[in-house]
C-alpha positions in Angstrom: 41.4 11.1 12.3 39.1 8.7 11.1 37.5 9.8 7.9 33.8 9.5 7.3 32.1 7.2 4.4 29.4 8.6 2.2 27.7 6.1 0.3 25.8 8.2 -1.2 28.9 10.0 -2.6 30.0 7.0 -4.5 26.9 5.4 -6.4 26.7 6.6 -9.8 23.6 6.9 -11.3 23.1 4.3 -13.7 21.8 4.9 -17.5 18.2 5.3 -18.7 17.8 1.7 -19.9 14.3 -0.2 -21.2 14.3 -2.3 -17.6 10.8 -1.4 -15.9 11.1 -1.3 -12.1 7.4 -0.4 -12.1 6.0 -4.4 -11.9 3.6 -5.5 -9.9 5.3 -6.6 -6.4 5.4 -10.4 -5.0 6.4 -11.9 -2.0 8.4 -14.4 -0.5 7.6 -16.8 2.9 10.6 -18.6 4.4 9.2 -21.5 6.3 12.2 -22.6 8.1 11.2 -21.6 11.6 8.0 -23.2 11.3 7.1 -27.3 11.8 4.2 -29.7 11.1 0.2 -28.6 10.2 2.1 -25.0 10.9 4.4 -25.0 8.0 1.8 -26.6 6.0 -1.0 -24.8 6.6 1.6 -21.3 5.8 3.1 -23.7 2.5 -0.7 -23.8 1.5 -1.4 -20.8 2.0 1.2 -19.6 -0.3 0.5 -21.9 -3.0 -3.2 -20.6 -3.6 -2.9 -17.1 -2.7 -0.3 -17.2 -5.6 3.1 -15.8 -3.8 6.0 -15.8 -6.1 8.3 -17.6 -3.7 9.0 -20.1 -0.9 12.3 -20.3 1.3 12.8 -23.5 3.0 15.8 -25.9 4.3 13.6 -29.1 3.5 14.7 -30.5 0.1 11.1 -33.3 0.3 9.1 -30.0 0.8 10.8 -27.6 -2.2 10.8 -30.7 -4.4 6.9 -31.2 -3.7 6.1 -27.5 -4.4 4.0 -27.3 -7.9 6.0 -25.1 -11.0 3.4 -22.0 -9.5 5.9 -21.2 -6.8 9.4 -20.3 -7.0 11.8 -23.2 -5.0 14.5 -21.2 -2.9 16.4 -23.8 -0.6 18.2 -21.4 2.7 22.1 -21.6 2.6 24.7 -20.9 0.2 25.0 -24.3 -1.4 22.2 -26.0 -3.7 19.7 -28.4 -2.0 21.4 -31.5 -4.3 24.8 -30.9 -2.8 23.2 -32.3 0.2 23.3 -36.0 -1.1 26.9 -36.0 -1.6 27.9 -35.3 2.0 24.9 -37.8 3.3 26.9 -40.4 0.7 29.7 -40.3 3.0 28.2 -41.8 6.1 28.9 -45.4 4.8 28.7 -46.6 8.5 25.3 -45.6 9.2 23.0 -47.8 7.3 19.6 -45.4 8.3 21.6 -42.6 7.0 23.1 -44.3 3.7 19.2 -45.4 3.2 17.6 -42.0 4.0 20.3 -39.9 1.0 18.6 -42.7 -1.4 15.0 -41.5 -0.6 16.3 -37.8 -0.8 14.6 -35.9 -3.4 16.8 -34.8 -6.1 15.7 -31.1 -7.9 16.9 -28.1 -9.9 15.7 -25.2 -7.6 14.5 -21.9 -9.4 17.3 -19.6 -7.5 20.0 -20.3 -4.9 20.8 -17.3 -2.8 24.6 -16.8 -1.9 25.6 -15.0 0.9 27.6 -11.9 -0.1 30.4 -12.5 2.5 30.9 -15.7 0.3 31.4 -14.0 -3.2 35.2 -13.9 -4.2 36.5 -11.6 -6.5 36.8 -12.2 -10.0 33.7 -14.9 -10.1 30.9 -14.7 -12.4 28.0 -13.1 -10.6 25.9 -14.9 -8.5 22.3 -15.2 -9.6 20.6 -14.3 -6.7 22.6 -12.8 -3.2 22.0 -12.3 0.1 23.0 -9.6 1.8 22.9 -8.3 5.6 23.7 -4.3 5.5 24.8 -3.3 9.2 26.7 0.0 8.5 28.3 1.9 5.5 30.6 -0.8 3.9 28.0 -3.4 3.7 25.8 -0.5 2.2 27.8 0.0 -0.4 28.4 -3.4 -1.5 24.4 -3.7 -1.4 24.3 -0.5 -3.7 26.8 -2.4 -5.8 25.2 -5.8 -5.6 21.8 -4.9 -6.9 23.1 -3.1 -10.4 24.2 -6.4 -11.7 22.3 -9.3 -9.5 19.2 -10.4 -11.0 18.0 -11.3 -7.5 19.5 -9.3 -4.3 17.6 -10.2 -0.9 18.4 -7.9 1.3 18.3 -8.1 5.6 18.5 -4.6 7.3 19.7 -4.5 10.8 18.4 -0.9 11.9 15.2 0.1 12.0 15.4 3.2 9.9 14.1 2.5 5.9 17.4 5.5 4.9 19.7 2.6 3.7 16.9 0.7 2.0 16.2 3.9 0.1 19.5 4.4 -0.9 19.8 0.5 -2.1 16.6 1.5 -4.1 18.0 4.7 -6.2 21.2 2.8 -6.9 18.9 0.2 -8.0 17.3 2.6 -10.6 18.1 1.6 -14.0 19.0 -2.3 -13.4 17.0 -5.1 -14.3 17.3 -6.8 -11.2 14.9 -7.7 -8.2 14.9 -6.3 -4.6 13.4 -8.6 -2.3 13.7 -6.9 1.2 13.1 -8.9 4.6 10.3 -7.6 6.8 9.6 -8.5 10.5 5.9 -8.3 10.5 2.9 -7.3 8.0 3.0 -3.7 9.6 6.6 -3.4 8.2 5.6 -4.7 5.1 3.3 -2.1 4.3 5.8 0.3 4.9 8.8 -1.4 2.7 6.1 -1.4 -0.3 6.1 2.0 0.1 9.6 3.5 0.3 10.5 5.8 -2.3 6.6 5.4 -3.7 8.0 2.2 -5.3 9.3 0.3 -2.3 11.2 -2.8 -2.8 10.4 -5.0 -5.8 9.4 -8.0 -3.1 9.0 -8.8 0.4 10.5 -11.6 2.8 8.4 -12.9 5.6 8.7 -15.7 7.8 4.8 -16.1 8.5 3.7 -17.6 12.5 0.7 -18.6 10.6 -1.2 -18.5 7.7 -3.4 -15.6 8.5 0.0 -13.4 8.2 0.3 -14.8 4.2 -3.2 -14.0 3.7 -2.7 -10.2 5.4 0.9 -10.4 3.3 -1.3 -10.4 0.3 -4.0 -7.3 0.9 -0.8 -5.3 1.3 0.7 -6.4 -2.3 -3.0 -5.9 -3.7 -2.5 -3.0 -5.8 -5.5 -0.4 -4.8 -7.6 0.3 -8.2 -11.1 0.5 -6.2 -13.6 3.0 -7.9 -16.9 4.4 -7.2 -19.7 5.1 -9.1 -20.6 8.3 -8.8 -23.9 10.2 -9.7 -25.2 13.1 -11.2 -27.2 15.3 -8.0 -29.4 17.9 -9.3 -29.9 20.9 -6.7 -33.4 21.5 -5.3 -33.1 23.8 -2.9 -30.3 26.3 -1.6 -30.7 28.0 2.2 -28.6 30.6 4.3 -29.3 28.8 7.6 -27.2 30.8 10.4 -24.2 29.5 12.8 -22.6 26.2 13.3 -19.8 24.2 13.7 -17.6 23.4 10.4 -14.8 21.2 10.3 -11.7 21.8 7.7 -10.2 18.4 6.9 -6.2 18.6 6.3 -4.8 15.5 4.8 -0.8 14.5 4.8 -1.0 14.2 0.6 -1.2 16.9 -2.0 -5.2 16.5 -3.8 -5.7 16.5 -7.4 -7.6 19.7 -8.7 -10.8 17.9 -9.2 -10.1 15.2 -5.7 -12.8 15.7 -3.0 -14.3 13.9 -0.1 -17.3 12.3 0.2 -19.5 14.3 2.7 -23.3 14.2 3.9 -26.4 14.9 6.0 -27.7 11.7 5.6 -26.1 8.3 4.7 -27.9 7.8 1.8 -25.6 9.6 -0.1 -23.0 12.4 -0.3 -21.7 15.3 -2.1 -18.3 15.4 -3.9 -16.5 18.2 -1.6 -13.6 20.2 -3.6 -10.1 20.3 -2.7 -8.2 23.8 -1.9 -6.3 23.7 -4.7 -8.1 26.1 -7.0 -6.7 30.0 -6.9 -8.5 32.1 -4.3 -8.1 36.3 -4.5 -7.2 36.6 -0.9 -5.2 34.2 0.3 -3.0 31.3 -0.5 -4.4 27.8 -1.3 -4.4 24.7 0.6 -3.8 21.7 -1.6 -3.7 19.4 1.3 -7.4 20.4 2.4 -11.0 20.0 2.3 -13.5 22.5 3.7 -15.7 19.8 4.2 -18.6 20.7 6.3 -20.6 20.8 9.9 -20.1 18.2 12.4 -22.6 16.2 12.5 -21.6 15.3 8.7 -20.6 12.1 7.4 -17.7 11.4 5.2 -16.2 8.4 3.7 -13.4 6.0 4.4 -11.8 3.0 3.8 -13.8 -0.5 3.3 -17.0 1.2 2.7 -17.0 2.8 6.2 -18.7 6.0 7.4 -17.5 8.6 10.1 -18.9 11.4 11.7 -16.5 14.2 11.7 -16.7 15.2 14.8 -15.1 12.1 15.4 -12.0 12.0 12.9 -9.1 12.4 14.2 -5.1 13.2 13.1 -3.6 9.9 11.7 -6.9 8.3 10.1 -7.8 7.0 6.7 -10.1 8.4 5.0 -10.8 8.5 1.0 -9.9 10.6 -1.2 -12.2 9.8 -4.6 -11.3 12.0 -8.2 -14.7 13.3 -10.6 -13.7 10.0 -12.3 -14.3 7.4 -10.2 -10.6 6.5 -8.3 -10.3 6.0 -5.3 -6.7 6.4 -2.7 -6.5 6.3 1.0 -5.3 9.7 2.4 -4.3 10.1 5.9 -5.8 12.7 7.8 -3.0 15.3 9.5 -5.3 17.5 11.3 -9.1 18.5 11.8 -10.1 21.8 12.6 -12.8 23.2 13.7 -14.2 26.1 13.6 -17.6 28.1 14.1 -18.6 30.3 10.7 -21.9 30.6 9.0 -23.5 27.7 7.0 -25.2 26.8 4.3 -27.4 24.0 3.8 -27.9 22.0 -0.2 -30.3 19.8 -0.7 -30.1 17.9 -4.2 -31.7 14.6 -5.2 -30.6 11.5 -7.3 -31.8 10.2 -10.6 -33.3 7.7 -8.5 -35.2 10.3 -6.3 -33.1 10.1 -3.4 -32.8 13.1 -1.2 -29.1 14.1 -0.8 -28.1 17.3 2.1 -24.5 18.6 3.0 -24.2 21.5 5.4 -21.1 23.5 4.6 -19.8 26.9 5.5 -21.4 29.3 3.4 -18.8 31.3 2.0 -17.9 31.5 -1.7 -14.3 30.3 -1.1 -16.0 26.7 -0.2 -16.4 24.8 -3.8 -18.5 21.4 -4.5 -17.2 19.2 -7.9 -19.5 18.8 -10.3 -19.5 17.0 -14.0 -16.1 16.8 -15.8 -14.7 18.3 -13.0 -16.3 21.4 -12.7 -16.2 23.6 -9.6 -18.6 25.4 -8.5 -19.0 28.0 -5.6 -21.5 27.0 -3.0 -22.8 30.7 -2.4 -23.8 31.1 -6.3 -25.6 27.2 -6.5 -29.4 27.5 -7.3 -32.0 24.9 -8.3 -30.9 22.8 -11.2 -27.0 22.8 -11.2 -26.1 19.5 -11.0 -23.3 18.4 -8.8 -21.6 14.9 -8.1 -22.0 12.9 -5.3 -22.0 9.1 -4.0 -25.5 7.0 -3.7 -25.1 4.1 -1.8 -27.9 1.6 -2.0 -27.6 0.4 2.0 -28.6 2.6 5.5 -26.0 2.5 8.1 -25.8 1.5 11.5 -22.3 2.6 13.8 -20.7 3.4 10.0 -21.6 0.4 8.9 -23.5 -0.4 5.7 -26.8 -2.9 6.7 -30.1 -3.6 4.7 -32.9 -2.1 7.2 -35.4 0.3 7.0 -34.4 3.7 7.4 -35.5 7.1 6.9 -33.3 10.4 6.9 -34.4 14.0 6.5 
């Protein structure tokens, strides 16, 4: 009976040490499959979008690359090796000339294959390592506690070993630097375990994918600026359609959605996180308002939410300023009573949201205040978004237009 491997059952965690896995991530492009104004245009590219690293098997294009980019010649032996077995073809005068043009260079880090290690030998300074199944997990696991660079290839879809390779990793002063297949994947890798793999790998078709490679290492520190509303006008106005909002994250206490009668500017909705007397709360949740409401999303987009849908962005913005991307999970609505608030902006703008009007439903206001929209009146202040453009289709344009 063949017994069954755990991985998992043999990594050990390693001590608390002063090694900070929380840098910034980079990326690597490996050029190899790629020829001509191609690879130069992708070489380029990397060069003034400021990646970390470039894989190649060209020793005249690693040698030419400025000190900005890290020189990684493919294979397990360094680039200048390659003059001593070109030195050897004495009979072929084109060949003897060519190995006295080649380019002679230190490269920054030379990747050895992990089948090629042998036991006992100093450890490499950067390996290479293809995990296919359990064995070649573990000697990943082992690989990246005492490698300062550890590129790793996964052969199955499933991002389980690359989380494992990532815990093991915890502690160590290494690198990860995962290969992806595409951009999509990238996003994802960044990701795993909330601090994903240290870098990324990808063999670019063209230099569009190193400029998309580098919005997904863009760390996302977007804020708003948000304003001060001062309520004019409070009214029980009958039956509608509301829409409840349920994200895929946990919300902050004081993290709301940006909601609206008019584009010219929204209220700060409040999260179900705060106690309620008869019934569990919702953390994931906004009751954000009627239909016809708009809400904010990513790239200074507006929806209606009648039209959001499970799977979505849309933002999620704290009484401070920062912004995330949430994904939505599920929309619901419903049809309940509503209540319509009307506030305006220090700079005399008219601001409405139409929201359920129960006391359970909360607006943010100030330092993070909540307040209950059944017991708002003329005055409170609330915070909200003022954008200075109209909209068009959701998105922002400089034209005349009037909403009340």
């Amino acid at each position: 009976m063949t017994s069954h491997v755990v991985v998992t059952d043999q990594i050990v965690p390693a001590a608390p040490s002063e090694n900070d896995r929380n840098s910034q991530h980079f990326a690597w492009v490996d050029v190899r499959n790629l020829e001509g104004a191609a690879r130069d245009a992708v070489v380029q590219a990397a060069i003034n979008y400021g990646l970390d690293g470039i894989v190649a098997d060209d020793p005249a294009l690693l040698a030419g690359l400025p000190p900005t980019v890290r020189r990684i010649p493919a294979g397990t032996a360094p680039v200048a090796d390659k003059t001593k077995t070109d030195n050897k073809k004495k009979t072929d005068k084109k060949s003897a000339d060519d190995t006295e043009q080649a380019p002679s260079f230190t490269p920054d880090l030379v990747l050895t294959e992990a089948a090629d290690l042998r036991t006992g030998a100093a450890p490499a300074a950067g390996v290479h390592v293809v995990v296919s199944d359990a064995p070649t997990l573990g000697l990943a696991c082992e690989l990246v506690r005492v490698t300062p660079w550890t590129v790793l290839t996964f052969t199955d879809p499933t991002k389980i070993p690359l989380e494992i390779v990532i815990a093991a990793a915890e502690n160590s002063g290494g690198k990860t630097v995962t290969v992806v297949n595409d951009i999509e994947d990238a996003g994802i890798v960044k990701l795993v375990l909330e601090h994903g793999s240290d870098g990324l790998l990808l063999a670019p078709r063209h230099a569009d994918d190193v400029v998309a490679l580098v919005d997904v290492l863009t760390p996302d520190n977007d804020k708003m600026e948000l304003s001060e509303l001062t309520i004019t006008d409070v009214a029980h106005i009958g039956m509608g359609e509301r829409a409840c909002i349920d994200t895929c994250s946990l919300l902050e206490l004081d993290e709301g959605c940006l909601i609206g009668s008019f584009a010219s500017g929204m209220f700060l909705s409040c999260s179900e996180t705060h106690p309620l007397p008869y019934m569990p709360t919702r953390p994931f949740r906004w009751n954000a308002g009627a239909v016809h409401s708009y809400v904010m999303t990513p790239d200074n987009r507006t929806r209606y939410v009648s039209e959001l849908r499970a799977g979505q962005p849309i933002l999620a913005v704290r009484t401070d300023g920062s912004v995330r991307e949430v994904r939505i999970g599920r929309v619901k609505i419903e049809r309940r009573p509503l209540i319509s608030i009307t506030a305006t902006s220090a700079t005399g703008k008219t601001i409405n949201v139409i929201a359920q009007d129960d006391w359970h439903v909360r607006l943010l206001g100030p330092g993070g205040s909540v307040n209950n929209v059944t017991e708002l009146k003329p005055g409170d202040v609330l915070l909200g978004y003022v954008p200075t453009e109209a909209r068009h289709v959701g998105l922002p344009i400089t034209e005349f237009c009037e909403e009340r």
